[in-house]
Each structure stands twice: as structure tokens, then as C-alpha cells.
Backbone bond lengths (Angstrom), bond angles and torsions (degrees), N, CA, C in turn:
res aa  C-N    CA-C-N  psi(-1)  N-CA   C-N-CA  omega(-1)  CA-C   N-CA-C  phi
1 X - - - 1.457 - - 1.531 111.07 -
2 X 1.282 110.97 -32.57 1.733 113.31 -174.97 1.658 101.27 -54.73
3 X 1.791 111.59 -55.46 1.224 115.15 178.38 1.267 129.56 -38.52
4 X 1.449 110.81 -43.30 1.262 124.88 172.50 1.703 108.84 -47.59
5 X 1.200 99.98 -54.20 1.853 118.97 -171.70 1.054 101.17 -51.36
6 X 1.611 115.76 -68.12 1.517 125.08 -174.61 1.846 117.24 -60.42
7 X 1.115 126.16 -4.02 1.020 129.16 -178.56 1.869 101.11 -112.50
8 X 0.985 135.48 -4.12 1.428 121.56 -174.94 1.943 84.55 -123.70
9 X 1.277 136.52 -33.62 1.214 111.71 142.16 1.650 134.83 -14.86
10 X 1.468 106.10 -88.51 1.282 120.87 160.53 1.602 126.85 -55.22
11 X 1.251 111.89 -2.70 1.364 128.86 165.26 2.026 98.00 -74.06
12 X 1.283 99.60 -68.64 1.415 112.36 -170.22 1.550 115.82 -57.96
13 X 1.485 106.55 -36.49 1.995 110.41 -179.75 1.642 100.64 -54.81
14 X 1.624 98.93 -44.44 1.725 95.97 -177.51 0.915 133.78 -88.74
15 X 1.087 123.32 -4.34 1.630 144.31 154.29 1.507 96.44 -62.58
16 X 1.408 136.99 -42.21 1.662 120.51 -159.28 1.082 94.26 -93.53
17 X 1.825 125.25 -37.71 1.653 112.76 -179.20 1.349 105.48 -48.09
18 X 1.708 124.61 -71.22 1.227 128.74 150.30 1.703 113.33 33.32
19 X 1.365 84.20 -98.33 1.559 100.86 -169.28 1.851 105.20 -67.15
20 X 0.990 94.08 -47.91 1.481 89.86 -174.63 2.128 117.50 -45.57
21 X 1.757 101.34 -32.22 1.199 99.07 169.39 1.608 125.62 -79.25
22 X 1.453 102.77 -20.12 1.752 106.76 179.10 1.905 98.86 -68.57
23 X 1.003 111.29 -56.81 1.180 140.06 171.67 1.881 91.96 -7.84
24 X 1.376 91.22 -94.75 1.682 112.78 173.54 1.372 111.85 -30.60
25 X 1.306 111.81 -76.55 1.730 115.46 167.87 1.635 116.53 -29.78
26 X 1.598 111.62 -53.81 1.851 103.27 176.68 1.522 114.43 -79.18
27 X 1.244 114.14 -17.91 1.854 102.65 160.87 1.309 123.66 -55.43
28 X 1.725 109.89 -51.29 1.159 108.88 166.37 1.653 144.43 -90.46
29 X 1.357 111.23 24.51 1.360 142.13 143.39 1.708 110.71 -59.79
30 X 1.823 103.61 -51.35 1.287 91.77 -161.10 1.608 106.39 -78.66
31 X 1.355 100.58 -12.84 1.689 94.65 -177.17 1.257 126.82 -98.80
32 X 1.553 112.15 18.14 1.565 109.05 179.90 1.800 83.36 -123.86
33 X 1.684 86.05 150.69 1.439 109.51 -154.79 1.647 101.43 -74.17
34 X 1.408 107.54 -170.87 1.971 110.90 -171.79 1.291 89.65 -77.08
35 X 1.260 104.50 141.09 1.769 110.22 175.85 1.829 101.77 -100.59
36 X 1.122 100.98 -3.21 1.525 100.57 -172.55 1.386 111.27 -103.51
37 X 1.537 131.92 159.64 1.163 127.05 162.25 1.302 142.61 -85.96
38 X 1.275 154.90 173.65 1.517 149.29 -169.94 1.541 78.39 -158.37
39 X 1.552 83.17 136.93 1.644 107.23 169.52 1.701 118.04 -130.76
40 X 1.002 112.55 111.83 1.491 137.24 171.66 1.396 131.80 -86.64
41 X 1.124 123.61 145.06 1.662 125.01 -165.50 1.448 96.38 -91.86
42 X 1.136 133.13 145.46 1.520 153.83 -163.83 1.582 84.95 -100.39
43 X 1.625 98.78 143.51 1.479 109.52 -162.24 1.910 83.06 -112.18
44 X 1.111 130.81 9.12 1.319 119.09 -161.18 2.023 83.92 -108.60
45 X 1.212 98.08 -61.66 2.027 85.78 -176.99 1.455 104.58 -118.75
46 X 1.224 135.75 16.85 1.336 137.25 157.98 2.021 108.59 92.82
47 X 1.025 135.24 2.45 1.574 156.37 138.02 1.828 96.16 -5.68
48 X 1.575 101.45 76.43 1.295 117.83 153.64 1.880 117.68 -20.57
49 X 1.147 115.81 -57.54 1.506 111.85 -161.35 1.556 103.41 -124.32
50 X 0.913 138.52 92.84 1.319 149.12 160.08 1.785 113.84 -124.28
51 X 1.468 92.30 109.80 1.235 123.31 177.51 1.090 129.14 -63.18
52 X 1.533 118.03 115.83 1.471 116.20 -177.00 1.752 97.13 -132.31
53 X 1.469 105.27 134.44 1.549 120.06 177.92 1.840 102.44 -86.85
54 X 1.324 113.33 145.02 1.531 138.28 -169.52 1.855 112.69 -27.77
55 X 1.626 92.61 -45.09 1.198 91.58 -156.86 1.823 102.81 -115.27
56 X 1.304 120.80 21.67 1.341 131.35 151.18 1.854 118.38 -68.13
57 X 1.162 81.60 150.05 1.835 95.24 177.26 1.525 91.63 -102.96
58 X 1.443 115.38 -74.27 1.731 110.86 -171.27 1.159 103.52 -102.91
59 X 1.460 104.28 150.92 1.490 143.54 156.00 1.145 135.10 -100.77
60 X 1.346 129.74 133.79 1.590 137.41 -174.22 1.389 101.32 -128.23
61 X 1.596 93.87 124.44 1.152 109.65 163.17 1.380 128.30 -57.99
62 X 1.504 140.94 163.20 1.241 132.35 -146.62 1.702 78.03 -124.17
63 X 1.402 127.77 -56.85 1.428 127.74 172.51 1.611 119.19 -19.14
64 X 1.836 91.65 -79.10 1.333 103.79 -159.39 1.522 126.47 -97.20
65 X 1.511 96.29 -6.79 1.913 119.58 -179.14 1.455 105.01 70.43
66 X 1.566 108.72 14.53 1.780 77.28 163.01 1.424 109.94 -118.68
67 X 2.109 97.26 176.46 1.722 89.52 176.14 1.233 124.32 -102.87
68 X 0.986 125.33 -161.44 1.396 125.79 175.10 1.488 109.56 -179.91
69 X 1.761 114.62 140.21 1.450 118.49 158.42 0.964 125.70 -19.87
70 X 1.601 132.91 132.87 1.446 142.09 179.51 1.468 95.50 -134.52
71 X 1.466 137.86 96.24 1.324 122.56 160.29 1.603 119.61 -78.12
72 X 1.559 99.74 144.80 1.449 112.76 -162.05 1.681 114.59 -71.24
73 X 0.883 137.83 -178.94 1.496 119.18 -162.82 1.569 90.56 -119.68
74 X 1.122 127.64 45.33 1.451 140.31 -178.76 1.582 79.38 -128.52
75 X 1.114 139.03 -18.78 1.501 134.57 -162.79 1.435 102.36 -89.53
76 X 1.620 97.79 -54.97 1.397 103.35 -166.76 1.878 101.87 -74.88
77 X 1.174 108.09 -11.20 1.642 96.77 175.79 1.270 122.67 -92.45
78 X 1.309 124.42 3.97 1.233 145.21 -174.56 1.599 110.01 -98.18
79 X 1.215 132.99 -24.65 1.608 159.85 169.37 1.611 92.74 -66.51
């Protein structure tokens, strides 16, 4: 029976290291910015695909050279 004990012990230490390392890994998921892009139509001449990366505020169109507000989608989840 001890075995039993001593083995779901050491079951549990590695189960918490475990978690404790996923843990670390999804904090720092949440704090590095969108690596991907979103593309938006320019409200100045209408430019279908203008690219804006995660963690930008403004965007410039490649068409028409101007910028304009891009709210971050931390914005819109906060609404």
C-alpha cells in the first residue's frame, strides 16, 4: 500500500511541474503581439486590401498614401 502512496505522490509533483510549465508557455502567448495580418479597405479611396499587422494602431494605404485609424482587436473585445 505505501507503494501505491509513494507512486500517486510522485504522480502529483509531476502533474504540478506539468502544469506549472504549460502555464508559463500560455502567459507568454498572451503577451506577444498577432504575428498575422488583417487587411482592411481604406476609407479614404476604397483599396480592398491594405494590410495592417496585430499590434499597429495606423495603417497606410499602399494606393493612396494616406493613414488612418486601425483599432486593435483587443478594442473591439473590450466593447
Amino acid at each position: 500500500m505505501k507503494k501505491y502512496w509513494d507512486w500517486i505522490t510522485q504522480l502529483r509533483l509531476r502533474l504540478g511541474e506539468w502544469l506549472m510549465r504549460v502555464g508559463a508557455r500560455l502567459r507568454t502567448l498572451k503577451t506577444q503581439p498577432n504575428r498575422y495580418p488583417d487587411y482592411v479597405t481604406c476609407p479614404h479611396c476604397g483599396e480592398p486590401e491594405v494590410e495592417v499587422w496585430g499590434d499597429q494602431t495606423l495603417a497606410t494605404c499602399h494606393q493612396c498614401g494616406k493613414t488612418f485609424n486601425y483599432p486593435s482587436p483587443s478594442d473591439h473585445i473590450k466593447k
